[in-house]
N, C-alpha and C positions, 0 to 999 in steps of 0.2 A: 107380299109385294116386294120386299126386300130381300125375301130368298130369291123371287122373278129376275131380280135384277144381277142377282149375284148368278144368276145358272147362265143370263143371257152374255155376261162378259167371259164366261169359260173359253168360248172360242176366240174372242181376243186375246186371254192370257193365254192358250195355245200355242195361238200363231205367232205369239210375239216370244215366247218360248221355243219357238224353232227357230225365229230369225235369229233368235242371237248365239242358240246353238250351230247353228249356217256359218254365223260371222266368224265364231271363232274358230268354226271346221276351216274355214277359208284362210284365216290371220295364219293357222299350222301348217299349211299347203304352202302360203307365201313365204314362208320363214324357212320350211325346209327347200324349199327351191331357192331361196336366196344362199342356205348353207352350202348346196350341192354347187351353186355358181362359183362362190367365192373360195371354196374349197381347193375347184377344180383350176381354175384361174390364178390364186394367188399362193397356194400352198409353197409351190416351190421358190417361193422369195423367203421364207423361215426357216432360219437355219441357225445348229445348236453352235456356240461361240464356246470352245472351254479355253481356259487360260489360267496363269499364275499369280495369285495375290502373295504379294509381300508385305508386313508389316515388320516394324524398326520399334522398339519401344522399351524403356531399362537397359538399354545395351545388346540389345537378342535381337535378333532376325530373323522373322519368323514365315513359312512359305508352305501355301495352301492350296489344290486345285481346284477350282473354279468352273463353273458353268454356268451360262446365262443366254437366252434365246435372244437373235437377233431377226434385222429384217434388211434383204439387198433393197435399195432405194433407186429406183433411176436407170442409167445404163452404165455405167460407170465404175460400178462394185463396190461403190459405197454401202454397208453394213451397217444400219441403225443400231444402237442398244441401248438397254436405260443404264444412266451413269452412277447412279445410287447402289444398282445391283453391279456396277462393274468394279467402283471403288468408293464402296461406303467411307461414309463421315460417320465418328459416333466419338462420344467422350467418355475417356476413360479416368480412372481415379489415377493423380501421379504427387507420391508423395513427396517430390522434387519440386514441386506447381510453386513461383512463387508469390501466384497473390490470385485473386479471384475466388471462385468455389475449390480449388483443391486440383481441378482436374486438367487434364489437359486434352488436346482435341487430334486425335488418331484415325489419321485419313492410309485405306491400303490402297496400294500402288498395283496395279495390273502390268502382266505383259505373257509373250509367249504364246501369243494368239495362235490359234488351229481353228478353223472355223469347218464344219462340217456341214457338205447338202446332201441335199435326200438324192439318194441313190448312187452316190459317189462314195467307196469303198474310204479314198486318201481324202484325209483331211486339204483344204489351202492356207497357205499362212498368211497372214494380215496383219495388219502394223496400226499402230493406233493414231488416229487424226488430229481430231479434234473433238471440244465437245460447248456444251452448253448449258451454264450452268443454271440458269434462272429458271429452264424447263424442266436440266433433268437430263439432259438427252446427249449421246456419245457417239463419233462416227470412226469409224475402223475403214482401212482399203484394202482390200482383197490382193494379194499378188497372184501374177501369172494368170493364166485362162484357168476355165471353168465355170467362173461365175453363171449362176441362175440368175435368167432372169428378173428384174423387180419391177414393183408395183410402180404403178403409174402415178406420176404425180401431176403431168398435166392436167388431168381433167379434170375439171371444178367439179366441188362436191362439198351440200351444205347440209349439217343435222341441225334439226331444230327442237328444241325441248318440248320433249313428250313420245318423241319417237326412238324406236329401236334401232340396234345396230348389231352386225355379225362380228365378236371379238375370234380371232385366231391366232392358233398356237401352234404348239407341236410337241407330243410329248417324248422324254428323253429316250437316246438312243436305245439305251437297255430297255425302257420297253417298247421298242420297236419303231420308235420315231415317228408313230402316224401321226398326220392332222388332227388336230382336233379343235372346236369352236363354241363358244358358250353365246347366249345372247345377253345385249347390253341395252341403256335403258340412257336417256338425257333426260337428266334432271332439273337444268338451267341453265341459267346464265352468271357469269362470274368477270369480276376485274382486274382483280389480284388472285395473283401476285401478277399473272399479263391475262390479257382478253381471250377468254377461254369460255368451254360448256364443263359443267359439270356431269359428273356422268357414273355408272355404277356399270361394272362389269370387269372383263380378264384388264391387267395390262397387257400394251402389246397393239398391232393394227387392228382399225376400225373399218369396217365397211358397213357400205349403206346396203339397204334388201336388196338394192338392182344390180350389186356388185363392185358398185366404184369404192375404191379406195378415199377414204374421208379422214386419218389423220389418225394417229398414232396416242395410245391411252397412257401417262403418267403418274406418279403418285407426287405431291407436292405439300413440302410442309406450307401451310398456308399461312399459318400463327405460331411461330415458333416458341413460346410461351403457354401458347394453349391451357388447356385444361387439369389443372393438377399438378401441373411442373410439365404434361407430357404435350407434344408438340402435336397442333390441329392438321391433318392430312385428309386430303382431297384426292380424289381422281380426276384428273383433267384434258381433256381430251385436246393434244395439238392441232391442229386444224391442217388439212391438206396444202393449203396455198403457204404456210409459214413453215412448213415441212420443205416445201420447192424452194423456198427462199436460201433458208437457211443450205440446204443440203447442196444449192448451187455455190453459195460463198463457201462451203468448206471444201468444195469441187475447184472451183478457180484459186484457191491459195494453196492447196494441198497440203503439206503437214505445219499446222500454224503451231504456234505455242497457247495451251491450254491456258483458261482463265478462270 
């Protein structure tokens, strides 16, 4: 009787063994048709930023090349980039310190912007804006014509924990500067350091499967104290409408004084 019962369910475990081979045949048809959209769409607003770090430290001055991926925002030629990668904070040992743990706190200085887009042999130069610090996040102006197009910020666009998202990039000139996109995943909900999703995948912009632009992925110390001495970092996704805000107020003041 019990085997009767076990042969009679084969074709339910069958069919419910196709559906959900179906489902995921279908999940990989949507994902790469979401890649091929936002490829085609948004590629040309990523573009490679290289520039000059300087560091100042024991008396030495010290000057570095640099490169770091940006994103044109808007119409205006504003250039996103994360400000951590532009001009890191870190603490160094300085046997001069005089009081605390020893060390002192060695922030480099960027400049010499060359921003490069796809398919444009000459660099354009670019001037540094402004930035913001509680995100993360750095705005550069493009001079002169040329500027590629950027991602839309108008159009509302909301992820919601548990679903996926298209990260895109671009890999460096030398090898050949093609697009390229990984997929990304919301994890939750978060308040600090500001109201945000948590989220696993590239930094760098966000889009939804149907191609909208949804906000721009950072790394943020959460807990700066964290775990072991070393500081708790997040990925946290900026959200599109705080992306417009923001990238308006550095539009309408133009080059403010950094804070």
């Amino acid at each position: 009787m019990i085997r009767a019962l076990s042969v009679a369910r084969l074709p339910l475990l069958v069919t419910l063994l196709g559906l959900s081979a179906a489902g995921h045949a279908a999940e990989g048809i949507d994902f790469e048709r979401a890649v091929a959209s936002v490829t085609a769409k948004a590629a040309a607003a990523v573009v490679e930023v290289r520039f000059v770090q300087t560091s100042e430290f024991g008396g030495q001055t010290r000057r570095q090349d640099s490169v770091v991926l940006g994103l044109v925002v808007g119409e205006d030629g504003l250039v996103l980039v994360p400000e951590r990668q532009l001009q890191p904070e870190f603490r160094v040992f300085d046997p001069e310190a005089t009081g605390g743990d020893g060390t002192s706190l060695l922030r480099l200085a960027a400049s010499d912007f060359r921003v490069f887009v796809a398919g444009r042999a000459e660099p354009l130069s670019a001037r540094y804006l402004s930035r913001d610090g509680d995100r993360g996040l750095a705005w550069l102006q493009l001079d002169g014509d040329g500027s590629p197009p950027g991602v839309d910020l108008a159009r509302p666009c909301e992820l919601r924990p548990g679903q996926r998202f298209v990260g895109l990039w671009r890999l460096p000139a030398r090898q050949g500067g093609a697009p390229t996109t990984a997929p990304g995943f919301v994890g939750g909900q978060t308040s600090a350091p500001f109201p945000s999703l948590s989220v696993s995948g590239p930094i760098g912009p966000a889009f939804a499967l149907d191609g909208r632009f949804c906000g721009y992925v950072v790394t943020v110390d959460v807990d700066p104290q964290g775990v072991g001495g070393r500081p708790w970092q997040e990925n946290l996704l900026v959200d599109v409408e705080t992306l417009a805000r923001l990238t308006a107020r550095v539009a309408a003041f133009g080059s403010s004084a950094p804070r």
